[in-house]
C-alpha positions as CSV (number, residue, x, y, z in Angstrom):
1,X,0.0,0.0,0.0
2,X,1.5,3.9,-1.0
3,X,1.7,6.1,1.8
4,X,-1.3,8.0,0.1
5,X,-3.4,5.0,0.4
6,X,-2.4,4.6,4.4
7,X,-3.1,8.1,5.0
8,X,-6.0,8.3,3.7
9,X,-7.6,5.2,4.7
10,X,-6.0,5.3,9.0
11,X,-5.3,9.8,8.6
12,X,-1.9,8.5,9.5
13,X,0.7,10.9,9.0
14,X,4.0,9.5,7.5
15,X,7.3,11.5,8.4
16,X,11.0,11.1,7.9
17,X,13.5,10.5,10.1
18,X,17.1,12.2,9.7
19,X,18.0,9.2,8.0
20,X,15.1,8.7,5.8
21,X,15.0,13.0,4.9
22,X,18.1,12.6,3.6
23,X,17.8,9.8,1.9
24,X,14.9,11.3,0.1
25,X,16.9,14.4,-0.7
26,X,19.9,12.6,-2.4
27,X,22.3,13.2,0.5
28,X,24.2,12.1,3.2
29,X,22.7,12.7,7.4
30,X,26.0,14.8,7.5
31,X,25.1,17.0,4.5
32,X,21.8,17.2,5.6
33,X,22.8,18.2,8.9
34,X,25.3,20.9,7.9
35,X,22.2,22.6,5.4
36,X,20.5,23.6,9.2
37,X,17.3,21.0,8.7
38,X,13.6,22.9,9.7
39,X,12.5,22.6,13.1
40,X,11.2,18.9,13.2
41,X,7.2,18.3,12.9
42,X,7.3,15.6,15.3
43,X,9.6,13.9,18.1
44,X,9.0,10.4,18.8
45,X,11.3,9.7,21.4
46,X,14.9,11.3,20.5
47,X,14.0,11.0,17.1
48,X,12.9,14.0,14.7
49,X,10.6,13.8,11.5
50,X,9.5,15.9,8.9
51,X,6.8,15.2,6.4
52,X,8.0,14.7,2.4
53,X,6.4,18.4,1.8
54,X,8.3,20.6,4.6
55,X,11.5,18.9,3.1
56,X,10.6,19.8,-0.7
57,X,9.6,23.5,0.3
58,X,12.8,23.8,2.7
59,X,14.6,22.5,-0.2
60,X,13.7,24.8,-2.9
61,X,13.9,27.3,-0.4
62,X,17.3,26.8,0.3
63,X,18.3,25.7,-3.3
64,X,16.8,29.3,-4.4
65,X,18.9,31.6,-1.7
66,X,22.1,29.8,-1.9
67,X,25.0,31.6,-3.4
68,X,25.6,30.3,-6.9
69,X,28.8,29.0,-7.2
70,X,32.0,31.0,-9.6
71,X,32.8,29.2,-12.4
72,X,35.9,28.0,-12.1
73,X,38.8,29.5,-13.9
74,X,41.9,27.5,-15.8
75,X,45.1,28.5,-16.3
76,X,46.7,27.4,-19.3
């Protein structure tokens, strides 16, 4: 069953650990440490989670204010 289907048949929330957030963002837990993650949505335990959507608008948000990189220069 797709987490659509589960949510909408229990209105179960699914949400990402820091594991599973960066998984889903194509990085590393370090990496996705270092970028300053959003305040977590939930805390079971010691663990934090964020649903798929906070991570794709704190994504593009971060992808659209980040200094673009120089192009690099070659000596010849």
């Amino acid at each position: 069953m797709s987490n659509q289907g589960f949510k909408q048949e229990y209105g179960t929330e699914h949400y990402l650990s820091t594991t599973g957030a960066a998984e889903y963002l194509g990085m590393t837990r370090q990496a996705f440490k270092k970028r300053n993650p959003p305040k977590p949505q939930v805390v079971v335990g010691d663990a934090p989670g964020w649903t798929r959507e906070l991570l794709d608008a704190w994504d593009a948000d971060f992808r659209a204010n980040s200094p673009k990189p120089k192009p690099r220069v070659f000596k010849k």
